[in-house]
mmCIF file of the N, C-alpha and C atoms, coordinates in Angstrom:
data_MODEL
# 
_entry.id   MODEL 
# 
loop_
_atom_site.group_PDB 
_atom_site.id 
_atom_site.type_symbol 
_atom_site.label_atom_id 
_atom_site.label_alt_id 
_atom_site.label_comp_id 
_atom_site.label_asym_id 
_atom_site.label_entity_id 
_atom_site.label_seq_id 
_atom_site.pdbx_PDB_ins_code 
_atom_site.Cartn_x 
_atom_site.Cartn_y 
_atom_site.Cartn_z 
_atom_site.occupancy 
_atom_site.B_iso_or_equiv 
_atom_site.pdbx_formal_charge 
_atom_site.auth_seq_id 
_atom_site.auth_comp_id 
_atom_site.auth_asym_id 
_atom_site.auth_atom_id 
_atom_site.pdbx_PDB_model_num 
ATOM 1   N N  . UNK A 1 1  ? 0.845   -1.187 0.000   1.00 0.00 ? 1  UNK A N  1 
ATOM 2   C CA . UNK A 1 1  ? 0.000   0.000  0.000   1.00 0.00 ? 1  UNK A CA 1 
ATOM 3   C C  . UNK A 1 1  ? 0.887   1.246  0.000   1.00 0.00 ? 1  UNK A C  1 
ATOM 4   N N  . UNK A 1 2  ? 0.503   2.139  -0.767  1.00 0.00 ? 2  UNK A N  1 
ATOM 5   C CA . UNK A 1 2  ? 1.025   3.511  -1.171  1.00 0.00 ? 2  UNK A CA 1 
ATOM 6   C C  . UNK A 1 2  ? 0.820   4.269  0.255   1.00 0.00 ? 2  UNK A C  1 
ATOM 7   N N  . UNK A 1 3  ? 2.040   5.050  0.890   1.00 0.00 ? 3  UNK A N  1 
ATOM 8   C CA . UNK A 1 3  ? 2.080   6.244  1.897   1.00 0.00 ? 3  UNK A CA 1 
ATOM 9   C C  . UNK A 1 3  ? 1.781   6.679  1.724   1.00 0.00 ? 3  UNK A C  1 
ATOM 10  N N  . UNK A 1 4  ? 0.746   7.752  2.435   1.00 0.00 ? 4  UNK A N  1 
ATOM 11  C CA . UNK A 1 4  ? 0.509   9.198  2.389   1.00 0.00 ? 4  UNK A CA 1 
ATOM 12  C C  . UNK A 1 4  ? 1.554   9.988  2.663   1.00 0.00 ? 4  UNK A C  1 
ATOM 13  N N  . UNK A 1 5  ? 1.848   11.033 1.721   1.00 0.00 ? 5  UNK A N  1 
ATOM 14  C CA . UNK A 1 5  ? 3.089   11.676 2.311   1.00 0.00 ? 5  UNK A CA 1 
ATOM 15  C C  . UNK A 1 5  ? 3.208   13.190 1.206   1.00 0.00 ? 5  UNK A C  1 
ATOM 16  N N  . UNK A 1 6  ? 3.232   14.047 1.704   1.00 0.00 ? 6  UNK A N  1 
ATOM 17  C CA . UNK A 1 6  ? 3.743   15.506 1.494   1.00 0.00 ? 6  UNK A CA 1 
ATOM 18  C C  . UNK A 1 6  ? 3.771   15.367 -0.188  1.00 0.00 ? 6  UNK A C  1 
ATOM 19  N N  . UNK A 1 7  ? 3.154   16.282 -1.097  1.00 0.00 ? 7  UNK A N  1 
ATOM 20  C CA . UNK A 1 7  ? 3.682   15.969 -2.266  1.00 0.00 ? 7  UNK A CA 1 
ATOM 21  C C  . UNK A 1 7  ? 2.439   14.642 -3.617  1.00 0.00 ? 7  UNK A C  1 
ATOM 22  N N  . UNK A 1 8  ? 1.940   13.823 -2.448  1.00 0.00 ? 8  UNK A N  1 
ATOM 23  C CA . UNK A 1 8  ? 1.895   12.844 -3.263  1.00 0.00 ? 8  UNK A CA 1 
ATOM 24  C C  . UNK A 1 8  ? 0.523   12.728 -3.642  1.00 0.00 ? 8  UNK A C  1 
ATOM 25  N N  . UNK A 1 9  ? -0.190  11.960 -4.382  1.00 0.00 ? 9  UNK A N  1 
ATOM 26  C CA . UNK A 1 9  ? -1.913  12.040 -4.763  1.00 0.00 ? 9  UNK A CA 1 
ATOM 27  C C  . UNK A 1 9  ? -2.923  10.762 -4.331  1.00 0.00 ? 9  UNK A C  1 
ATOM 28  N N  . UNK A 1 10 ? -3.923  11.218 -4.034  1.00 0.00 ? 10 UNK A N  1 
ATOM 29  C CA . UNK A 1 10 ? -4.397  10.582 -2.691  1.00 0.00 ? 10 UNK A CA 1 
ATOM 30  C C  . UNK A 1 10 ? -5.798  11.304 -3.495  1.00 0.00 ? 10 UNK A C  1 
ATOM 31  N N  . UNK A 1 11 ? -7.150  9.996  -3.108  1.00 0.00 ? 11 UNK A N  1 
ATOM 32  C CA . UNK A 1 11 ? -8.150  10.192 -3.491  1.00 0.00 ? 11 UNK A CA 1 
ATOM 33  C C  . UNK A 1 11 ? -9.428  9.571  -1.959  1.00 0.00 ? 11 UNK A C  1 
ATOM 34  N N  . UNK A 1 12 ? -10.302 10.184 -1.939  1.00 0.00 ? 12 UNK A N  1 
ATOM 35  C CA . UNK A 1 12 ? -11.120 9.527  -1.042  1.00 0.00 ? 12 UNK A CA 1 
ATOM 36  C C  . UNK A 1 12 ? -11.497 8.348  -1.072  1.00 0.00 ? 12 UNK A C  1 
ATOM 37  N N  . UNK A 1 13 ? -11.859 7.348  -0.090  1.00 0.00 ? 13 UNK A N  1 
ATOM 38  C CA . UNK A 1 13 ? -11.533 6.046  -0.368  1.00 0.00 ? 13 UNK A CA 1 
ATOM 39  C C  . UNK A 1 13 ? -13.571 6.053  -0.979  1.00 0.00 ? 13 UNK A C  1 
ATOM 40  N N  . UNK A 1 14 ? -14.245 7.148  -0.642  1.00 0.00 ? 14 UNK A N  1 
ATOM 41  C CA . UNK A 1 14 ? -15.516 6.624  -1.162  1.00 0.00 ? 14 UNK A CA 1 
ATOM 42  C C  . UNK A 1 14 ? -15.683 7.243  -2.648  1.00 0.00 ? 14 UNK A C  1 
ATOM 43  N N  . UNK A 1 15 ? -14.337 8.025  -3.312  1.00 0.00 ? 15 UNK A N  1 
ATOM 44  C CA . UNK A 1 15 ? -14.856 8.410  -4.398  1.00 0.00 ? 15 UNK A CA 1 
ATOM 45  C C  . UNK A 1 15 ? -14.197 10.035 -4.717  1.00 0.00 ? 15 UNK A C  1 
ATOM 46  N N  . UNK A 1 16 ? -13.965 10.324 -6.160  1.00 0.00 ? 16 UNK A N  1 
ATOM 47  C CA . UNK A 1 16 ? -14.143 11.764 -5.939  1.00 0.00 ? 16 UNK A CA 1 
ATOM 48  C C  . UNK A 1 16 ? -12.738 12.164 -6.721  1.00 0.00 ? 16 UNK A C  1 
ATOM 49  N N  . UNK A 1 17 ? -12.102 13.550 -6.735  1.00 0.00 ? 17 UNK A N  1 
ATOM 50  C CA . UNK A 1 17 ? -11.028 13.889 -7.793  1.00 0.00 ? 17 UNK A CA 1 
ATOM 51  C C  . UNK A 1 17 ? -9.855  13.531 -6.808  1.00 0.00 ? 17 UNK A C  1 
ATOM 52  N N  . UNK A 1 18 ? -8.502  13.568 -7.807  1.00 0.00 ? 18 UNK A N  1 
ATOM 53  C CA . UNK A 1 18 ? -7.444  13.045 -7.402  1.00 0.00 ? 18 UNK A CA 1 
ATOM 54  C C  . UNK A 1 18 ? -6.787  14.356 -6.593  1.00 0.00 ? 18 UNK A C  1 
ATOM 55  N N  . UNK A 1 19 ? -6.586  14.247 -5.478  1.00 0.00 ? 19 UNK A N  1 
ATOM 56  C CA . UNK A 1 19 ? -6.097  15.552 -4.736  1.00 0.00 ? 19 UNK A CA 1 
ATOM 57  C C  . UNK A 1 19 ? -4.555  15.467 -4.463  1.00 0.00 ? 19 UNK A C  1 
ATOM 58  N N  . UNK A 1 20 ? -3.544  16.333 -4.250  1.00 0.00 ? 20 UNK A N  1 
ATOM 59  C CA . UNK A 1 20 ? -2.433  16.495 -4.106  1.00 0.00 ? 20 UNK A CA 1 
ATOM 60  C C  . UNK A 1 20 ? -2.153  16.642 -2.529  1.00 0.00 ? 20 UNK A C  1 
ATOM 61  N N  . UNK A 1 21 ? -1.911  15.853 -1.464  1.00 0.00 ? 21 UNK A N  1 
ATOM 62  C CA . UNK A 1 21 ? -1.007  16.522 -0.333  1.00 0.00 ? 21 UNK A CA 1 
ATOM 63  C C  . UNK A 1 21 ? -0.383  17.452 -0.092  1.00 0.00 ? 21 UNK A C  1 
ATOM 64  N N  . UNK A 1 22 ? -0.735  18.802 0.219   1.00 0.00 ? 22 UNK A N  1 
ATOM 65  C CA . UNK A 1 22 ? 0.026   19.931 0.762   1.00 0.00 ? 22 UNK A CA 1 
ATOM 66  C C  . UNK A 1 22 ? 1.105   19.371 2.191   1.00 0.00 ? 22 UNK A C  1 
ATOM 67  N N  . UNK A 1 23 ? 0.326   19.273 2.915   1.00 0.00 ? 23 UNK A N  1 
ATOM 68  C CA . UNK A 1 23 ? 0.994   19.135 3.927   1.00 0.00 ? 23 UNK A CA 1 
ATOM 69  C C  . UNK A 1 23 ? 0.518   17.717 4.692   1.00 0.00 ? 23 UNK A C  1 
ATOM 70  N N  . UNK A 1 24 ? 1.178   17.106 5.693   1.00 0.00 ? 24 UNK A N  1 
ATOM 71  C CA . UNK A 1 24 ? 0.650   16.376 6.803   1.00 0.00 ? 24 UNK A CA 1 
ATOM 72  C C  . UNK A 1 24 ? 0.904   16.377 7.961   1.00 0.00 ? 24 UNK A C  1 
ATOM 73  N N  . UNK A 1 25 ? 0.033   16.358 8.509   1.00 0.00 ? 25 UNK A N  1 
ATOM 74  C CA . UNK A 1 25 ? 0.084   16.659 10.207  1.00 0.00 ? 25 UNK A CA 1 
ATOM 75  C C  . UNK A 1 25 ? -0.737  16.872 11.068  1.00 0.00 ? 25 UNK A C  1 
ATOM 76  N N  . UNK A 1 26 ? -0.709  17.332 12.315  1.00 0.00 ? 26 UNK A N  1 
ATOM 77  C CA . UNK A 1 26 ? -1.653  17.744 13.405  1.00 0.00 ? 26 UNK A CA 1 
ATOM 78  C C  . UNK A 1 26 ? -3.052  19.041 13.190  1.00 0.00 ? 26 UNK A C  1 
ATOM 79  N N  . UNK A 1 27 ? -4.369  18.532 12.648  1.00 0.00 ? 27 UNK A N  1 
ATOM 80  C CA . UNK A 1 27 ? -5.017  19.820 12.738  1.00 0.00 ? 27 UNK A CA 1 
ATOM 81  C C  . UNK A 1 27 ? -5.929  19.777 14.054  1.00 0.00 ? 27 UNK A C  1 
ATOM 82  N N  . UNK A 1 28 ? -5.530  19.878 15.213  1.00 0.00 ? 28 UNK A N  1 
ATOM 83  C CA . UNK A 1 28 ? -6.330  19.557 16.549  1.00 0.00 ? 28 UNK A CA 1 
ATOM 84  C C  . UNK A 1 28 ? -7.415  21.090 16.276  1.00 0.00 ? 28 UNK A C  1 
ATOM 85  N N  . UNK A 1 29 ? -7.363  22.255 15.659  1.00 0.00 ? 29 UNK A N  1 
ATOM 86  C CA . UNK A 1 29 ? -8.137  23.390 15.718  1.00 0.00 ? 29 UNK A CA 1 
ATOM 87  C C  . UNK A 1 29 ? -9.333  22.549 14.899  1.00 0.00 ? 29 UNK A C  1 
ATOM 88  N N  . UNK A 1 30 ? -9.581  21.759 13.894  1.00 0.00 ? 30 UNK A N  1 
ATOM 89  C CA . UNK A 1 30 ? -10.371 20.925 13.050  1.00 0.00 ? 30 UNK A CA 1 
ATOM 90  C C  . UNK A 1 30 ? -11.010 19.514 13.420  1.00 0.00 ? 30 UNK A C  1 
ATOM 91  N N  . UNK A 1 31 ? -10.319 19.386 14.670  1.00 0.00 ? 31 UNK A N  1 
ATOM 92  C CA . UNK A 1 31 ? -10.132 17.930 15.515  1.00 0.00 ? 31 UNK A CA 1 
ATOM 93  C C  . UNK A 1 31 ? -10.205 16.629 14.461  1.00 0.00 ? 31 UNK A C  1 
ATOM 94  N N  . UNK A 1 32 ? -9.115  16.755 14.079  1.00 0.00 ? 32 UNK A N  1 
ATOM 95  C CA . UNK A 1 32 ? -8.091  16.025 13.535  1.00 0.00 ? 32 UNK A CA 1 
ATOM 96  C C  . UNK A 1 32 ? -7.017  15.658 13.984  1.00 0.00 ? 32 UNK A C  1 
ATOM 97  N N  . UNK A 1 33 ? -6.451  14.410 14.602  1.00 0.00 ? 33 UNK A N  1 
ATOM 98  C CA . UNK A 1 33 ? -4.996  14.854 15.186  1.00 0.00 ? 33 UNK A CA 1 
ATOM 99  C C  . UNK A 1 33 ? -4.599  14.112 14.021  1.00 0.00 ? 33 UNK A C  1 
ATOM 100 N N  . UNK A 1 34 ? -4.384  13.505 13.140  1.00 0.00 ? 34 UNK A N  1 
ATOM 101 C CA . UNK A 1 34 ? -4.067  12.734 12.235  1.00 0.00 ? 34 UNK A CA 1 
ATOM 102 C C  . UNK A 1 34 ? -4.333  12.930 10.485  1.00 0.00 ? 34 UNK A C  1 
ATOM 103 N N  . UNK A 1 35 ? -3.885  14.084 10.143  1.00 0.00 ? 35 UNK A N  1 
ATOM 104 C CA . UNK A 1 35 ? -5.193  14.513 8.865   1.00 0.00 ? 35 UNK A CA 1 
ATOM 105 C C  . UNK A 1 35 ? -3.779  14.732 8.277   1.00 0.00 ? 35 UNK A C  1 
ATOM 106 N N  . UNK A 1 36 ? -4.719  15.128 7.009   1.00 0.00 ? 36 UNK A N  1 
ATOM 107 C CA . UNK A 1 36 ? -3.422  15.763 5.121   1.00 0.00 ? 36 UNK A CA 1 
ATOM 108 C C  . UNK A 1 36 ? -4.256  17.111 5.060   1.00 0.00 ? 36 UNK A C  1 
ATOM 109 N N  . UNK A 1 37 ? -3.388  18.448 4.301   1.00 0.00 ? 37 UNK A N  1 
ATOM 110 C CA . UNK A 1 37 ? -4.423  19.149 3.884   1.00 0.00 ? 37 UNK A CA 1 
ATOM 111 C C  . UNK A 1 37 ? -3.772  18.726 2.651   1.00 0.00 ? 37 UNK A C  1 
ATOM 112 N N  . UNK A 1 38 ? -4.761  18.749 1.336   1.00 0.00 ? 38 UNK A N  1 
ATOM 113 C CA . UNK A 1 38 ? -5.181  18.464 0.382   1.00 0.00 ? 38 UNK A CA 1 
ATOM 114 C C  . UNK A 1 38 ? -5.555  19.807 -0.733  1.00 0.00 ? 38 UNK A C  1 
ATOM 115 N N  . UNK A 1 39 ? -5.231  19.795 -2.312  1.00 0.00 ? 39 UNK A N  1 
ATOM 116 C CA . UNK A 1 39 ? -5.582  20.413 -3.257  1.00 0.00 ? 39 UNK A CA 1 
ATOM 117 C C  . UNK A 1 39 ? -6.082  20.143 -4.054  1.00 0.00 ? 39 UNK A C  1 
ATOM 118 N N  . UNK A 1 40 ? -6.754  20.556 -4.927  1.00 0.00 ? 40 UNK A N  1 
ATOM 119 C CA . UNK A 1 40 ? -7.239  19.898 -6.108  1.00 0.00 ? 40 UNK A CA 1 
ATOM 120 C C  . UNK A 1 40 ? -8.584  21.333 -6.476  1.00 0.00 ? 40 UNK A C  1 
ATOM 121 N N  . UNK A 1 41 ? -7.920  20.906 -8.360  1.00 0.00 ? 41 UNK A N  1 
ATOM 122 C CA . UNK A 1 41 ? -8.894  21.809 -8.660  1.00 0.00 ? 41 UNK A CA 1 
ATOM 123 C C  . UNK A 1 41 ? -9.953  21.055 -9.743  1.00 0.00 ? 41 UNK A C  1 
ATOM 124 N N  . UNK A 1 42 ? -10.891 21.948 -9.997  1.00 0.00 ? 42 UNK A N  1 
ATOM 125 C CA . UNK A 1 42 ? -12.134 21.441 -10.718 1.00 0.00 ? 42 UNK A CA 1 
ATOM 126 C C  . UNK A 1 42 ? -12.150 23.062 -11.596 1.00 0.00 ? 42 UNK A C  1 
ATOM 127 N N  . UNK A 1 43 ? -12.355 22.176 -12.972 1.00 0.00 ? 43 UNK A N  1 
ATOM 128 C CA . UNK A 1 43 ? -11.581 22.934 -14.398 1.00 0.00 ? 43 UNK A CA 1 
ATOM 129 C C  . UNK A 1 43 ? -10.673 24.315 -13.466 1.00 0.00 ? 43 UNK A C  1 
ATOM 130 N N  . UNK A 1 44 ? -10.742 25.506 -13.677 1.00 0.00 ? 44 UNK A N  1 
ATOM 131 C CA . UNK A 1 44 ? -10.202 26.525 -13.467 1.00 0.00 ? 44 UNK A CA 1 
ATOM 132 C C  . UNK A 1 44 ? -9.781  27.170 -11.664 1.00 0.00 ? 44 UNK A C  1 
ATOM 133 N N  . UNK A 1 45 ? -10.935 26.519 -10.943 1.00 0.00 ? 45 UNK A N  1 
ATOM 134 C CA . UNK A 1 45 ? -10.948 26.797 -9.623  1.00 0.00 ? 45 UNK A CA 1 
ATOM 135 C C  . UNK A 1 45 ? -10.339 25.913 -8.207  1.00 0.00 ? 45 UNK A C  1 
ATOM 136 N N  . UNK A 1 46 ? -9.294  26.202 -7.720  1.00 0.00 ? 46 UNK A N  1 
ATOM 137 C CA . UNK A 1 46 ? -8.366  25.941 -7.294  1.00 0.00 ? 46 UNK A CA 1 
ATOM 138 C C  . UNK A 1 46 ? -9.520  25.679 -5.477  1.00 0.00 ? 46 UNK A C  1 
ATOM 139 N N  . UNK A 1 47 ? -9.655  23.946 -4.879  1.00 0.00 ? 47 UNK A N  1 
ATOM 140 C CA . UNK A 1 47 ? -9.916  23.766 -3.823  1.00 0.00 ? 47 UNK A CA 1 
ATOM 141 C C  . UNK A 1 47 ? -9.368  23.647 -2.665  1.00 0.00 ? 47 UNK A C  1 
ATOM 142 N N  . UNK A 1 48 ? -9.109  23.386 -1.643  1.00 0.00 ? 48 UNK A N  1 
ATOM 143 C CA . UNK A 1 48 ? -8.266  22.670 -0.536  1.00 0.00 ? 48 UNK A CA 1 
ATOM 144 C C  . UNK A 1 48 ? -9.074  22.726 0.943   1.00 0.00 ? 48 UNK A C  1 
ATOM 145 N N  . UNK A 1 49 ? -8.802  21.660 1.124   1.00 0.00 ? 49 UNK A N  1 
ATOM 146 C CA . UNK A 1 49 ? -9.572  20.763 2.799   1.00 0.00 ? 49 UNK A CA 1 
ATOM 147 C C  . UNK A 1 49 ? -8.776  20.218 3.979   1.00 0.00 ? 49 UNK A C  1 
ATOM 148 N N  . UNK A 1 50 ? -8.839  19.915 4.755   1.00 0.00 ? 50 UNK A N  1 
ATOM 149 C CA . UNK A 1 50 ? -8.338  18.736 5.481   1.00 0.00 ? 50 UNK A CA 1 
ATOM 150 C C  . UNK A 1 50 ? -9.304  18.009 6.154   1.00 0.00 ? 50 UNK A C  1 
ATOM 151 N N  . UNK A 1 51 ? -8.477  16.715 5.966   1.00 0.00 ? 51 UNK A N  1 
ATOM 152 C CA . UNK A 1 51 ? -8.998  15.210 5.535   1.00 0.00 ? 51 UNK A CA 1 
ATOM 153 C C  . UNK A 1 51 ? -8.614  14.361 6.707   1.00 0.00 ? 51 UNK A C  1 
ATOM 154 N N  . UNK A 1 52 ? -9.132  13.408 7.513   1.00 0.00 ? 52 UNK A N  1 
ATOM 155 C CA . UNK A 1 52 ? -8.359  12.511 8.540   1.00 0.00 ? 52 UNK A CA 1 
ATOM 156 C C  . UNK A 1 52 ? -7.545  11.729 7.623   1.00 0.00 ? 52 UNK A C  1 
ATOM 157 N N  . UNK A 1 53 ? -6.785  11.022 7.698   1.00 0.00 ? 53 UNK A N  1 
ATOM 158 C CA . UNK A 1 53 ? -6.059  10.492 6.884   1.00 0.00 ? 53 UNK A CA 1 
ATOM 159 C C  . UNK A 1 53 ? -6.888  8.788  6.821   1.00 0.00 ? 53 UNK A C  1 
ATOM 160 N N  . UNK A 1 54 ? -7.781  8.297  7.650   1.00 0.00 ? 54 UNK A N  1 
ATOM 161 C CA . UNK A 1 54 ? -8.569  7.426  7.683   1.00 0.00 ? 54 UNK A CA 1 
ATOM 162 C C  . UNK A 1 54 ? -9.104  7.171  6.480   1.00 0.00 ? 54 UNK A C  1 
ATOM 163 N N  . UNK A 1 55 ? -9.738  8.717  6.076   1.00 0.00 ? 55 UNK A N  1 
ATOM 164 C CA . UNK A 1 55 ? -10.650 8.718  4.771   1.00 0.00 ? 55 UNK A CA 1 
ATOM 165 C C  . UNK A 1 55 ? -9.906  8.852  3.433   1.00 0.00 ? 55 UNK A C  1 
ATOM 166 N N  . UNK A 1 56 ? -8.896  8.618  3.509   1.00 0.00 ? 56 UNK A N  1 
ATOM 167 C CA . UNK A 1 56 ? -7.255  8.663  2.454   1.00 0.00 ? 56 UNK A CA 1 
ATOM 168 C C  . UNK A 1 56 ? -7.183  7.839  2.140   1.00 0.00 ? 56 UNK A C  1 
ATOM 169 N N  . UNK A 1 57 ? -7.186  7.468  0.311   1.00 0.00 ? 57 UNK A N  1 
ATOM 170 C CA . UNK A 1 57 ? -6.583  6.489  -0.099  1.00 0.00 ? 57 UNK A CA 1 
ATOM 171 C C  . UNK A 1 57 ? -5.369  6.859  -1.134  1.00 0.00 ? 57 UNK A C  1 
ATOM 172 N N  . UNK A 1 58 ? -4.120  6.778  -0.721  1.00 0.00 ? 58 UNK A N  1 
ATOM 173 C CA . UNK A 1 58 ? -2.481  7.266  -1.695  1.00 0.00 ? 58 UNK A CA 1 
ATOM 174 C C  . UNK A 1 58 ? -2.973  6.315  -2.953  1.00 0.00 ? 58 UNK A C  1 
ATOM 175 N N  . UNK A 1 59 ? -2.449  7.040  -4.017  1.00 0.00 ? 59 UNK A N  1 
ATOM 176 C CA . UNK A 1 59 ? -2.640  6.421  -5.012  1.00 0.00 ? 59 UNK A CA 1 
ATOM 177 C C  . UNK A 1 59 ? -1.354  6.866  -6.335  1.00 0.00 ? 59 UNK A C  1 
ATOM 178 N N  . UNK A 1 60 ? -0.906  5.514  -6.836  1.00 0.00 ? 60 UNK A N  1 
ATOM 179 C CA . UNK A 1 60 ? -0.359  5.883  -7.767  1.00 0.00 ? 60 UNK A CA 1 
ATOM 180 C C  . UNK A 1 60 ? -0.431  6.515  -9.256  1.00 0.00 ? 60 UNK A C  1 
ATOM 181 N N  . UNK A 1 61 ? -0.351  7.459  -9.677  1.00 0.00 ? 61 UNK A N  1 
ATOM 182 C CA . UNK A 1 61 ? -0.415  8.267  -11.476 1.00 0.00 ? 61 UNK A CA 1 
ATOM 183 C C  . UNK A 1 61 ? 0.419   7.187  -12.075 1.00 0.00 ? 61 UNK A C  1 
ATOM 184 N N  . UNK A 1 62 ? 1.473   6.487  -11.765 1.00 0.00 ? 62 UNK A N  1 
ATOM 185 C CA . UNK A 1 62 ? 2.466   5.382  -12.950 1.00 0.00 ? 62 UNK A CA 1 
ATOM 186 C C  . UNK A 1 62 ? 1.688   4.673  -13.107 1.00 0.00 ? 62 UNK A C  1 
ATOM 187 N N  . UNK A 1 63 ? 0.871   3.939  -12.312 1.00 0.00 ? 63 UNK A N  1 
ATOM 188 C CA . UNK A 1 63 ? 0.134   2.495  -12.818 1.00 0.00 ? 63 UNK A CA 1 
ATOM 189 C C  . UNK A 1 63 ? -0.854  2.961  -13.767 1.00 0.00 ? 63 UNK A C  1 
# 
């Protein structure tokens, strides 16, 4: 199984666009102690969230 890690692309495990890892780490203000924040845009408009990393699935672009 693919890491989550800084950098890499990661999709929800129930579905949905391929998001990029900004960062990972502690968002306890979100109560998260365990989360990614996340990017991804849809055509022109640029999103970003944070995610528990539970609901994370890393995924590879080579395969």
């Amino acid at each position: 199984m693919t890491e989550i890690v800084k950098g890499g692309v990661v999709v929800l495990k129930s579905g949905g666009p391929a998001m990029t890892v900004q960062e990972v780490g502690s968002y306890t203000g979100y109560g998260i102690t365990n989360g990614a924040k996340c990017i991804w845009f849809d055509k022109d408009k640029k999103y970003e969230d944070i995610f528990d990393l539970e609901v994370l699935k890393a995924i590879d672009l080579d395969e």
